[in-house]
FIDRENFI-190630 format. One record per residue: residue number from 1; residue in three letters; x, y, z of N, C-alpha, C, O, CB in turn. Coordinates in Angstrom, 3 decimals, always signed. Glycine has a CB too. Layout:
BEGIN
{k:NUM; r:ala; npx:X; npy:Y; npz:Z; capx:X; capy:Y; capz:Z; cpx:X; cpy:Y; cpz:Z; opx:X; opy:Y; opz:Z; cbpx:X; cbpy:Y; cbpz:Z}
...
# end
This chain:
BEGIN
{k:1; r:unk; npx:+0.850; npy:-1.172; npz:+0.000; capx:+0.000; capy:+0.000; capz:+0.000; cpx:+0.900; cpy:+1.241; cpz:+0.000; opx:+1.940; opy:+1.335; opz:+0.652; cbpx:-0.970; cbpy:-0.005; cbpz:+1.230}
{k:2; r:unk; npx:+0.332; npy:+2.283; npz:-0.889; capx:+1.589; capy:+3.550; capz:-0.629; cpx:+1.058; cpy:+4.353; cpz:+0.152; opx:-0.124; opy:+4.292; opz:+0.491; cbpx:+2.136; cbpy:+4.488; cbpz:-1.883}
{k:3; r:unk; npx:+2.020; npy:+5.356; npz:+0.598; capx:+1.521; capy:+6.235; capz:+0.998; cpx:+0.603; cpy:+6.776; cpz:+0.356; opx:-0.420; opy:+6.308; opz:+0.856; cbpx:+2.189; cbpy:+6.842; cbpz:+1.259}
{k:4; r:unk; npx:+0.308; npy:+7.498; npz:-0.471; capx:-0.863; capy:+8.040; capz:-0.791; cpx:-1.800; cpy:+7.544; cpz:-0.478; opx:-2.595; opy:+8.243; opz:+0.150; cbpx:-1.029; cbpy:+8.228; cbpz:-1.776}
{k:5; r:unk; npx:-2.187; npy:+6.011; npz:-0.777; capx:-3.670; capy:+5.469; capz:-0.262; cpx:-3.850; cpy:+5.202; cpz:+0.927; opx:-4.992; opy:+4.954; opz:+1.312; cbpx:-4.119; cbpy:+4.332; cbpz:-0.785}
{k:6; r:unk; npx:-2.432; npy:+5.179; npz:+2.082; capx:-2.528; capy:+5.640; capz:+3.683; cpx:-3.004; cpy:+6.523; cpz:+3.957; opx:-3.770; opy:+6.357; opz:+4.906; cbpx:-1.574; cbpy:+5.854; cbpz:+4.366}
{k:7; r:unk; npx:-2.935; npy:+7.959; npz:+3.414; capx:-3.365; capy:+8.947; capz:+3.403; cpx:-4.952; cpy:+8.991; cpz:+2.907; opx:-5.877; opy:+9.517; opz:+3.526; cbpx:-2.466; cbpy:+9.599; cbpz:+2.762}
{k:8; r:unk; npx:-4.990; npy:+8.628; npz:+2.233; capx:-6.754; capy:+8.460; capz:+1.386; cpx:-7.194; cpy:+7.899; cpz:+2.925; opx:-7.330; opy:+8.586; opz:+3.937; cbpx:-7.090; cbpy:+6.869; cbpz:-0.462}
{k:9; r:unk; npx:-7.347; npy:+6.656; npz:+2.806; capx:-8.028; capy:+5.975; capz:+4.178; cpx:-7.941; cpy:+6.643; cpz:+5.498; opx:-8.802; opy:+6.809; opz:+6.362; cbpx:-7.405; cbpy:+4.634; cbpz:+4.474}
{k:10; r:unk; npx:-6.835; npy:+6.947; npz:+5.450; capx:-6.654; capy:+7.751; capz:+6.571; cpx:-7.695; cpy:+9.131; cpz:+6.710; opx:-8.245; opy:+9.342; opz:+7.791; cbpx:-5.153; cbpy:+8.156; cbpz:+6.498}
{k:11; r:unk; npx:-7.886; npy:+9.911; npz:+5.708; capx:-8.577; capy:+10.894; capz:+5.999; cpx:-9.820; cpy:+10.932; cpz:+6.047; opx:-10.518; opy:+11.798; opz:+6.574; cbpx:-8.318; cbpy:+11.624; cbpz:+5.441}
{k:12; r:unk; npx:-10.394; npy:+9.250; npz:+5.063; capx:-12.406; capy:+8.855; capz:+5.616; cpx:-12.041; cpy:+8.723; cpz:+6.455; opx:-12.023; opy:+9.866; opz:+6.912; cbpx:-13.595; cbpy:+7.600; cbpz:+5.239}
{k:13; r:unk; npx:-11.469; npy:+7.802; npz:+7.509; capx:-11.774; capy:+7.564; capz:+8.653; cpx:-11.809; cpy:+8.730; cpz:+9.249; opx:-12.727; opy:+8.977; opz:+10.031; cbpx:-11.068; cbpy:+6.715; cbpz:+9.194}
{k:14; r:unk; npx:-10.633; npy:+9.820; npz:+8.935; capx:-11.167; capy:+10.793; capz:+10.106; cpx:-12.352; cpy:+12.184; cpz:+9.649; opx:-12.494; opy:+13.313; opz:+10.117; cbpx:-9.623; cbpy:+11.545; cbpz:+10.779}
{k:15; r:unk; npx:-12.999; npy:+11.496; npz:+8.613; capx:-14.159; capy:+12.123; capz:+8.192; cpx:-15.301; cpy:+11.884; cpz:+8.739; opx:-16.286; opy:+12.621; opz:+8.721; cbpx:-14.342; cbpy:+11.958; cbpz:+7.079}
{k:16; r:unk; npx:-15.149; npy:+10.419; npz:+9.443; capx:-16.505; capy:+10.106; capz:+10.609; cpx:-16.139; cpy:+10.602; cpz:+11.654; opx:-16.992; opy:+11.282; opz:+12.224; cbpx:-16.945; cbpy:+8.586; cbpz:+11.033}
{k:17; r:unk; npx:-15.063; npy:+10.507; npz:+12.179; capx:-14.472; capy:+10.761; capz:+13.552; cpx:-14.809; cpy:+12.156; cpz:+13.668; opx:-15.183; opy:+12.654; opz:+14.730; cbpx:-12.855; cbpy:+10.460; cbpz:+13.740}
{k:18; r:unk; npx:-14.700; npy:+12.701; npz:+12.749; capx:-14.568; capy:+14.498; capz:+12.376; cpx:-16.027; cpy:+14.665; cpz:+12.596; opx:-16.447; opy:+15.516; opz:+13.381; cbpx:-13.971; cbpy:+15.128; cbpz:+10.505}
{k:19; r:unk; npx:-16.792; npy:+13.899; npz:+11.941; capx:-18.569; capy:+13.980; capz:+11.913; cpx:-18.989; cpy:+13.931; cpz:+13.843; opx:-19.579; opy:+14.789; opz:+14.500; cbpx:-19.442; cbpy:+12.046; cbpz:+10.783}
{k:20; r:unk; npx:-18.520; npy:+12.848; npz:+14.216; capx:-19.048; capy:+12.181; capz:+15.567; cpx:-18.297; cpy:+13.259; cpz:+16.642; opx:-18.580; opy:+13.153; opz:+17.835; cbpx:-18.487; cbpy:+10.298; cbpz:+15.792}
{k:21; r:unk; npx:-17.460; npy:+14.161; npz:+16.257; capx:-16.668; capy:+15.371; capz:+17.117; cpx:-17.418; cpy:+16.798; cpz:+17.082; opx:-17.382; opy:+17.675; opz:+17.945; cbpx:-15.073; cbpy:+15.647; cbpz:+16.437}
{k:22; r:unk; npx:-18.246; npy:+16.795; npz:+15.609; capx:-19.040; capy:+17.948; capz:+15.251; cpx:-20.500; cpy:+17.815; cpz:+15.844; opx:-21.259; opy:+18.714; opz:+16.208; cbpx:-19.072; cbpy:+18.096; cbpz:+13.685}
{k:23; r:unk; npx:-20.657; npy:+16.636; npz:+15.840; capx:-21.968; capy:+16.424; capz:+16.305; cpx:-21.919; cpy:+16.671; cpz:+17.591; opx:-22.841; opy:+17.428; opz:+17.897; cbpx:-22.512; cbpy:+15.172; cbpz:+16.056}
{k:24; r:unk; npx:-20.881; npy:+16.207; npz:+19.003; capx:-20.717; capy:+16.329; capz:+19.781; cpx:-20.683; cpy:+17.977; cpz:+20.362; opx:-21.502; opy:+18.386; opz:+21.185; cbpx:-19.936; cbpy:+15.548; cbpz:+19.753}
{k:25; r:unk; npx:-19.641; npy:+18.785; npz:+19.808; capx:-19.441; capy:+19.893; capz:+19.836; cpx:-20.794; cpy:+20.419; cpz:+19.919; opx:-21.177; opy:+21.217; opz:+20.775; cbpx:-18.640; cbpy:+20.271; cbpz:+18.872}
{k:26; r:unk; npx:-21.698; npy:+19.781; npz:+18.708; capx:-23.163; capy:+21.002; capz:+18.387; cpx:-24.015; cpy:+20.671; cpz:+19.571; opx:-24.912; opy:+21.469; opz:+19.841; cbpx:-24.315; cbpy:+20.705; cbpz:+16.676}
{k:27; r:unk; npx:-23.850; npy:+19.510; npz:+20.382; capx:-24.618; capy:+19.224; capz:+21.322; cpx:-24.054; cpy:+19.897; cpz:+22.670; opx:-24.638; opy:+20.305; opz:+23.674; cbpx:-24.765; cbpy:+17.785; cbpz:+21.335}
{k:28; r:unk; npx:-23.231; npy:+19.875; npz:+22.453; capx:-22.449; capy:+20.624; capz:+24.013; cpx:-22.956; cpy:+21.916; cpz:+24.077; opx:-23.782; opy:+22.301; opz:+24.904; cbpx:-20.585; cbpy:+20.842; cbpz:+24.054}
{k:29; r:unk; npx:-22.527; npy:+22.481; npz:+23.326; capx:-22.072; capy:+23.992; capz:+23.212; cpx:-23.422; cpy:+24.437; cpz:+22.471; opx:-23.722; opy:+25.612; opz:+22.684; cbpx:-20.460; cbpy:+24.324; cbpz:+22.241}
{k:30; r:unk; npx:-24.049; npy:+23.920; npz:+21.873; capx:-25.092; capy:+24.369; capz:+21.507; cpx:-25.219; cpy:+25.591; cpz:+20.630; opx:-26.266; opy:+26.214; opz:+20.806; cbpx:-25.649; cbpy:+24.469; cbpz:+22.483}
{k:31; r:unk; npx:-24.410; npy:+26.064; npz:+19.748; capx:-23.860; capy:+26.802; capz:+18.984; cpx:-24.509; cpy:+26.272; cpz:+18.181; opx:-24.975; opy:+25.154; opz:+18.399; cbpx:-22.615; cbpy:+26.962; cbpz:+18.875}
{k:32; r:unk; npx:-24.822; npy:+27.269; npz:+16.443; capx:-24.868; capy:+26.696; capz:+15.244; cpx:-24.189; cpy:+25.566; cpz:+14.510; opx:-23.453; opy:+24.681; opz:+14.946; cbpx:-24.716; cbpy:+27.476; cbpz:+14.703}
{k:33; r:unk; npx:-24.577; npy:+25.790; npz:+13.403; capx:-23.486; capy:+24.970; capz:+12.082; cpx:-22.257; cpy:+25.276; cpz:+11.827; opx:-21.423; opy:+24.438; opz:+11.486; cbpx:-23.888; cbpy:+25.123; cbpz:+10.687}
{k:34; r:unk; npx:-22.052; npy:+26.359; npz:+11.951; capx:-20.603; capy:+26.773; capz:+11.970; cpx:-19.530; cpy:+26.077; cpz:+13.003; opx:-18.396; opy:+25.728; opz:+12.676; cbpx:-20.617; cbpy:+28.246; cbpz:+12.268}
{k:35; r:unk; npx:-19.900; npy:+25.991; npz:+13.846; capx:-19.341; capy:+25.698; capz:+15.452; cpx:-18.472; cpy:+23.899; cpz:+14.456; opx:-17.306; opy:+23.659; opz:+14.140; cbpx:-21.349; cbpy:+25.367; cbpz:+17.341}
{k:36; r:unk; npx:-19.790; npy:+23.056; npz:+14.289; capx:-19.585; capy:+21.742; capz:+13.416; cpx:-18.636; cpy:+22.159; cpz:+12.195; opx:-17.506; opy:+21.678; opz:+12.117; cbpx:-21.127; cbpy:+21.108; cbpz:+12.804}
{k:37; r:unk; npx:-19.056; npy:+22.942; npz:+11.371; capx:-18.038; capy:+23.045; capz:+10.052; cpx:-16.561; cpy:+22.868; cpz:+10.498; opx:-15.727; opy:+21.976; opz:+10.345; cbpx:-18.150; cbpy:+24.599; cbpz:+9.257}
{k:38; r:unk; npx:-16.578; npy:+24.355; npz:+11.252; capx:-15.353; capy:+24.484; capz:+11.994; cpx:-14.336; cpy:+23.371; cpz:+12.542; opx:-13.123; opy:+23.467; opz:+12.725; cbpx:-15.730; cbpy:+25.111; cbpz:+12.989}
{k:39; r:unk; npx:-15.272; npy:+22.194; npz:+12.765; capx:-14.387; capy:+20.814; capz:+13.774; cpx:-14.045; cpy:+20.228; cpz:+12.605; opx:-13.271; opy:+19.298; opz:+12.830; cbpx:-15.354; cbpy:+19.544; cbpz:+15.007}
{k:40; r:unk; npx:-14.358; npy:+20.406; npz:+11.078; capx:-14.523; capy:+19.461; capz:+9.829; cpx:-13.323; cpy:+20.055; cpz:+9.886; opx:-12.425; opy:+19.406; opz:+10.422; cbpx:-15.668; cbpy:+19.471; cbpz:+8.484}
{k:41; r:unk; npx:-12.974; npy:+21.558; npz:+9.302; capx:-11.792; capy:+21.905; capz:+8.856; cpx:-10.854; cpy:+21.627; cpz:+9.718; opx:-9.896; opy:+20.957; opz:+9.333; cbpx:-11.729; cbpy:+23.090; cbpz:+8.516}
{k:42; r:unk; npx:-10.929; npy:+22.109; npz:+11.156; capx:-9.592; capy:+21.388; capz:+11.474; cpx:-8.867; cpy:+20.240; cpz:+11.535; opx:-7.698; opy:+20.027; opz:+11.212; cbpx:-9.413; cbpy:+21.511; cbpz:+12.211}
{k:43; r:unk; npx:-9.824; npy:+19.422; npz:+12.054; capx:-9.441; capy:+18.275; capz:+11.606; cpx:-8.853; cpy:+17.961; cpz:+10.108; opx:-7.970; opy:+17.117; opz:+9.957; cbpx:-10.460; cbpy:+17.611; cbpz:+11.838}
{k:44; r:unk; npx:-9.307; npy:+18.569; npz:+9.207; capx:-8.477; capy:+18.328; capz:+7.818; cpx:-7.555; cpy:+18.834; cpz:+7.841; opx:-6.540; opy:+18.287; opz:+7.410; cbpx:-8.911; cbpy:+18.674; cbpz:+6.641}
{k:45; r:unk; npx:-7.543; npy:+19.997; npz:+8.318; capx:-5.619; capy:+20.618; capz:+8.111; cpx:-4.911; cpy:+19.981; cpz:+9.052; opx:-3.743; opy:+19.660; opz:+8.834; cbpx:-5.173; cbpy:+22.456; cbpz:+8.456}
{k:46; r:unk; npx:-5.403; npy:+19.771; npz:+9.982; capx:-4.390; capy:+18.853; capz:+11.236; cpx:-3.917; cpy:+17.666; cpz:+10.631; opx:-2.792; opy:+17.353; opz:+11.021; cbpx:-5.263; cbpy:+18.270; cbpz:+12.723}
{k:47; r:unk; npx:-4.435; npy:+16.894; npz:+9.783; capx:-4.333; capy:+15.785; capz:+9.090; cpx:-3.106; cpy:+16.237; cpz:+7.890; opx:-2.004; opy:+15.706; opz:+7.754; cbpx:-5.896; cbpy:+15.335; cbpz:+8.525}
{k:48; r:unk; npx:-3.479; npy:+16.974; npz:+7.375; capx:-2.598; capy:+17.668; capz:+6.737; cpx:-1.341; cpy:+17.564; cpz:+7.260; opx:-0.463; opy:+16.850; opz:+6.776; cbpx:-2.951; cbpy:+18.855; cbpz:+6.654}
{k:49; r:unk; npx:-1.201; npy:+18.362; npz:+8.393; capx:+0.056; capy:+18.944; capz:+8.873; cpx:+0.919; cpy:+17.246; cpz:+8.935; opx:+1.989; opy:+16.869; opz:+8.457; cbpx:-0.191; cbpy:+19.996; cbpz:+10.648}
{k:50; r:unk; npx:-0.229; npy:+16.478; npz:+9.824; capx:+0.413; capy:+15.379; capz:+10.447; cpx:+1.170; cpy:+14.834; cpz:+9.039; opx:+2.400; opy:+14.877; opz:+9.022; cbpx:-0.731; cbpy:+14.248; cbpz:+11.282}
{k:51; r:unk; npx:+0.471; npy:+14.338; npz:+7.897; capx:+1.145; capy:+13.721; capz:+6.822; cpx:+2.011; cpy:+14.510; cpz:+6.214; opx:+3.003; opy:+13.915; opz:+5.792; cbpx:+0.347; cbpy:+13.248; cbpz:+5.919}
{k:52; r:unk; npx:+1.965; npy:+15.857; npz:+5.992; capx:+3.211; capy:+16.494; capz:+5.110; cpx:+4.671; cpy:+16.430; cpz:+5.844; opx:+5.752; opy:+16.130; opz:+5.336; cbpx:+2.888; cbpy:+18.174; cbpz:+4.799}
{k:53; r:unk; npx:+4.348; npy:+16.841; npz:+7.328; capx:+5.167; capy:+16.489; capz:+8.154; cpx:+5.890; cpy:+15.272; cpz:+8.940; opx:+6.744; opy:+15.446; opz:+9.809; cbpx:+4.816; cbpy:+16.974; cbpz:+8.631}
{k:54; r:unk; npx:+5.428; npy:+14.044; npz:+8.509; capx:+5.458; capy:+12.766; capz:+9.099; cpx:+5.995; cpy:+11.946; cpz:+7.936; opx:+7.175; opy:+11.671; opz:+7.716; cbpx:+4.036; cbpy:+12.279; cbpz:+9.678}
{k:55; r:unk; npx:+4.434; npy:+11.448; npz:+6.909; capx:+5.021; capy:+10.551; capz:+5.716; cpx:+5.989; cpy:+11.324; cpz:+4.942; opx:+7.174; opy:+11.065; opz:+4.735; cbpx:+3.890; cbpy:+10.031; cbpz:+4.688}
{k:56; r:unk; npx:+5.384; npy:+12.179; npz:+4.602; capx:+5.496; capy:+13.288; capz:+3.042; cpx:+6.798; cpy:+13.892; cpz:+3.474; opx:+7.050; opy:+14.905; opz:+2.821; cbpx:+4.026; cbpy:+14.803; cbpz:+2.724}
{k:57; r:unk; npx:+7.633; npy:+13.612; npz:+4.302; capx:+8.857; capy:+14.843; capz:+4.709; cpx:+9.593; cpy:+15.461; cpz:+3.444; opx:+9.833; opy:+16.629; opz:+3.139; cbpx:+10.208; cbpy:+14.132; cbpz:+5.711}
{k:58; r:unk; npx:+9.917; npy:+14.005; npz:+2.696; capx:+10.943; capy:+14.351; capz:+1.781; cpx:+10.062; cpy:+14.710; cpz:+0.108; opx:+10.676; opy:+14.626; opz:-0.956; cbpx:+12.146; cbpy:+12.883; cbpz:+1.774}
{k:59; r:unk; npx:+9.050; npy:+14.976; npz:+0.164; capx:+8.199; capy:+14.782; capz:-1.225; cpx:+9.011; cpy:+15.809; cpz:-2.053; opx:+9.781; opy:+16.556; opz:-1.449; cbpx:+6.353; cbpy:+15.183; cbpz:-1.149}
{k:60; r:unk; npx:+8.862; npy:+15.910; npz:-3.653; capx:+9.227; capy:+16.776; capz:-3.878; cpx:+8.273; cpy:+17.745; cpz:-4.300; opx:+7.101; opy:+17.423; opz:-4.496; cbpx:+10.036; cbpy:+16.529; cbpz:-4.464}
{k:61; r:unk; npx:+8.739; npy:+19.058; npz:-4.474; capx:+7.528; capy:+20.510; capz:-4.530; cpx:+6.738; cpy:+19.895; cpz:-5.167; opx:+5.682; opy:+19.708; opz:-4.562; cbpx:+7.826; cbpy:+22.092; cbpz:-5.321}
{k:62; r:unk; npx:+6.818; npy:+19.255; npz:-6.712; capx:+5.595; capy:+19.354; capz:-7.500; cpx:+4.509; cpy:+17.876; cpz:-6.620; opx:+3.514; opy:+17.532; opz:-7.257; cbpx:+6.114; cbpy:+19.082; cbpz:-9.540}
{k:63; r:unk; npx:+4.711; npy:+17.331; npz:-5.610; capx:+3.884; capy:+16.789; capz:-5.063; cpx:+3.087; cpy:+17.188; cpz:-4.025; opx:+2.218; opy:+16.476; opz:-3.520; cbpx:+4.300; cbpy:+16.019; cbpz:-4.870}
{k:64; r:unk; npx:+3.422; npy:+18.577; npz:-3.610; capx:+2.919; capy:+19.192; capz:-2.023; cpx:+1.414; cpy:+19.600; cpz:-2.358; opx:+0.504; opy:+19.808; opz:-1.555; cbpx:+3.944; cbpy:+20.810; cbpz:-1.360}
{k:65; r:unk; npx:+1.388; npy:+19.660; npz:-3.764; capx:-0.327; capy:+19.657; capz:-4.106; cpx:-1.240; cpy:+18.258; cpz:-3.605; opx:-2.272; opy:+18.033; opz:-2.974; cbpx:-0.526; cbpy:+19.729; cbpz:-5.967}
{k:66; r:unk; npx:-0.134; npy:+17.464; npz:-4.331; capx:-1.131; capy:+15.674; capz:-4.023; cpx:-1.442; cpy:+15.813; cpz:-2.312; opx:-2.554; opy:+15.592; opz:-1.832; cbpx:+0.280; cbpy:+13.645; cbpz:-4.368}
{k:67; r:unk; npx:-0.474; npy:+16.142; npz:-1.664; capx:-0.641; capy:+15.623; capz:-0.250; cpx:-1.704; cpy:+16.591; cpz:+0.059; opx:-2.556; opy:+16.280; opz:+0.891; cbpx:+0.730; cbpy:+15.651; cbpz:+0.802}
{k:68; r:unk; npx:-1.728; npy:+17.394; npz:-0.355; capx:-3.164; capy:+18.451; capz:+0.811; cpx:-4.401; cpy:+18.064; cpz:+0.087; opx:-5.442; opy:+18.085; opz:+0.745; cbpx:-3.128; cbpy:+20.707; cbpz:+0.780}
{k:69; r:unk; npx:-4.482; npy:+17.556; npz:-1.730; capx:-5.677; capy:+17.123; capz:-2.136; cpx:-6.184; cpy:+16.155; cpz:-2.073; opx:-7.350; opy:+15.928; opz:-2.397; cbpx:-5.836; cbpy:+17.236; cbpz:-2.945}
{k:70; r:unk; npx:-5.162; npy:+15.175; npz:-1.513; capx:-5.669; capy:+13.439; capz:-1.507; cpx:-6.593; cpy:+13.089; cpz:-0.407; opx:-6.417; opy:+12.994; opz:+0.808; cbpx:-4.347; cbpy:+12.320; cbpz:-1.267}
{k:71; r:unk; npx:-7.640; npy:+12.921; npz:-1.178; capx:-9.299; capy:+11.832; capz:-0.086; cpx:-9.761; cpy:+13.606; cpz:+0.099; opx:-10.480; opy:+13.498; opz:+1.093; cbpx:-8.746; cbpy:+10.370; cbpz:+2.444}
{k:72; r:unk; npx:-9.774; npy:+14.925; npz:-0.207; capx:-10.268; capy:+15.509; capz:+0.016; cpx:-11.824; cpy:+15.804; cpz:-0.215; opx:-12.462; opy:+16.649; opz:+0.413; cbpx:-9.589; cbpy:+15.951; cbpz:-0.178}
{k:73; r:unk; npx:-12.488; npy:+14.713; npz:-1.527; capx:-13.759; capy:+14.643; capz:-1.910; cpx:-14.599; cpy:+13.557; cpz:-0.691; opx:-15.637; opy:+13.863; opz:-0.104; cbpx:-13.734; cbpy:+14.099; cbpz:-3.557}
{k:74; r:unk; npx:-13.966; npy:+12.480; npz:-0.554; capx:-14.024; capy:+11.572; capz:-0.078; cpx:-14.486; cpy:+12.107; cpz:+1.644; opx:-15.614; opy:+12.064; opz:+2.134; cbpx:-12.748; cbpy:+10.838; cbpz:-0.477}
{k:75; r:unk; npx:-13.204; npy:+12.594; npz:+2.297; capx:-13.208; capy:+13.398; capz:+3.922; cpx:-14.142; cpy:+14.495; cpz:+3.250; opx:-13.178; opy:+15.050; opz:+2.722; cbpx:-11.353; cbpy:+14.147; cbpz:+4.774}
{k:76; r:unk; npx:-15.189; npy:+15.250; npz:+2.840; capx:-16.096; capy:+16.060; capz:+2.943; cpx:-17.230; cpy:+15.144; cpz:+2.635; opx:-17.843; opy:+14.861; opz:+3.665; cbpx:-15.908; cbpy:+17.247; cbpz:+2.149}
{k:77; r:unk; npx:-17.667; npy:+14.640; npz:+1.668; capx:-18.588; capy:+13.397; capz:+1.677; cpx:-19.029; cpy:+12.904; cpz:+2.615; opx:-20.161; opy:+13.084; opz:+3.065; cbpx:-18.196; cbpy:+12.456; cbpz:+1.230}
{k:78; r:unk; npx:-18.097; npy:+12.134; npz:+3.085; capx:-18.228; capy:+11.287; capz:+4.356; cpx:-18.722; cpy:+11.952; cpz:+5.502; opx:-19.722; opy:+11.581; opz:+6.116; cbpx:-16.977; cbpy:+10.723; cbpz:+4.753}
{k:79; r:unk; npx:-17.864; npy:+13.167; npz:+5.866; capx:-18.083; capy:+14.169; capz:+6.621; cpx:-19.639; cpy:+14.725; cpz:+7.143; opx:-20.027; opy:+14.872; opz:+8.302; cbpx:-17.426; cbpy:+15.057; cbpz:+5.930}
{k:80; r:unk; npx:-20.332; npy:+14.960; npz:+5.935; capx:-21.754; capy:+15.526; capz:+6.077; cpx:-22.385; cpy:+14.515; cpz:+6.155; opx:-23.110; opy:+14.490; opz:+7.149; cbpx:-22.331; cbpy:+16.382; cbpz:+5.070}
{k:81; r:unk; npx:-22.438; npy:+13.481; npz:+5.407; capx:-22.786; capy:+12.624; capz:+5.306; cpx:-23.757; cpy:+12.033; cpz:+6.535; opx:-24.982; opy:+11.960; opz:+6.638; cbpx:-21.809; cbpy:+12.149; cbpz:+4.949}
{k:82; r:unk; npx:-22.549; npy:+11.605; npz:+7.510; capx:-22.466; capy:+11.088; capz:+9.146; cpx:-22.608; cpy:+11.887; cpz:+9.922; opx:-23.164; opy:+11.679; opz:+11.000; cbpx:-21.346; cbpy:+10.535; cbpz:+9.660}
{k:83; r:unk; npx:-21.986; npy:+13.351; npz:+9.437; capx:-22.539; capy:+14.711; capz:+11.036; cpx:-24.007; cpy:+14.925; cpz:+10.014; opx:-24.697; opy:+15.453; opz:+10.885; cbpx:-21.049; cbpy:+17.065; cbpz:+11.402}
{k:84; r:unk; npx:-24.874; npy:+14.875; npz:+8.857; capx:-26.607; capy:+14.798; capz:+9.175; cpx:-27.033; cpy:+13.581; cpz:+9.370; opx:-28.258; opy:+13.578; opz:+9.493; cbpx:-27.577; cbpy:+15.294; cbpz:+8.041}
{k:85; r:unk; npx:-26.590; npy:+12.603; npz:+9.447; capx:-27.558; capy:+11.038; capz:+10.077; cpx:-27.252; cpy:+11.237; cpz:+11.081; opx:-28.267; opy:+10.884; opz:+11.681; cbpx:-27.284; cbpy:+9.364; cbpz:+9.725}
{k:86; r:unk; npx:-26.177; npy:+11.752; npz:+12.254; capx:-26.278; capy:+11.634; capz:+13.596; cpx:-26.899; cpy:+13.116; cpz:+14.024; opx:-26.859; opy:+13.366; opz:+15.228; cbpx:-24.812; cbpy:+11.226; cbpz:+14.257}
{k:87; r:unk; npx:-27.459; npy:+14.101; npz:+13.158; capx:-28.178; capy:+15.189; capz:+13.701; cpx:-29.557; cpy:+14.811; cpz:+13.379; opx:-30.515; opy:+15.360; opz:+13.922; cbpx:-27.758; cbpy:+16.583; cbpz:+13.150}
{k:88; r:unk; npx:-29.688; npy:+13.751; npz:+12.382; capx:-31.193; capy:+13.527; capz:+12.150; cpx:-31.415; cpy:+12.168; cpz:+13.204; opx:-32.374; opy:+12.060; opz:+13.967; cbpx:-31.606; cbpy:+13.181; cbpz:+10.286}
{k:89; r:unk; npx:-30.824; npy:+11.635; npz:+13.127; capx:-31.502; capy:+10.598; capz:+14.169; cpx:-31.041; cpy:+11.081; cpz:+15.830; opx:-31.260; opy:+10.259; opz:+16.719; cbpx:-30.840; cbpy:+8.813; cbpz:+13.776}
{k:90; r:unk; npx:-30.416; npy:+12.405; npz:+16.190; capx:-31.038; capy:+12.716; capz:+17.398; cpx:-29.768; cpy:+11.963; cpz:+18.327; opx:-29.838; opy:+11.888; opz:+19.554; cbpx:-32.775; cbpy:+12.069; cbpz:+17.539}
{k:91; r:unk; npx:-28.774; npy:+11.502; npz:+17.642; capx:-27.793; capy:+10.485; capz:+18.701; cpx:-27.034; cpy:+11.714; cpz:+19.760; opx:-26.259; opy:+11.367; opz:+20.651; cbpx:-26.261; cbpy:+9.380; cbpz:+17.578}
# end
């Protein structure tokens, strides 16, 4: 498996995790949608940081695009996806 598709998987998974943190947040704090968006993005750039900085150390420039775009359709998909089934079913 390469890195890149570590990275892919890596970032659905933390597209539910990201969902089940937003949902949480909106229940705590009781804030809008924004409050939730907000937990989506960080979590993606944190993910970011972790792989450019971790796998990706040595990539070269013309790849520093792949690493911030890879699973990015995928981690927003997923994302809404799971934070509206756990705002519609009330969990």
């Amino acid at each position: 498996m390469s890195a890149f598709n570590k990275l892919y998987w890596t970032r659905i998974s933390l597209g539910v995790f990201a969902a089940f943190a937003a949902e949480g947040v909106f229940r705590i704090v009781g804030g809008d949608y924004t409050d939730g968006l907000l937990v989506g993005v960080l979590v993606y750039f944190a993910s970011y940081y972790l792989a450019r900085y971790t796998w990706f150390r040595n990539v070269e420039r013309e790849k520093v695009s792949k690493v911030y775009s890879t699973g990015i359709g995928g981690y927003v998909m997923l994302f809404l996806f799971v934070w509206i089934l756990l705002f519609t079913l009330g969990v």
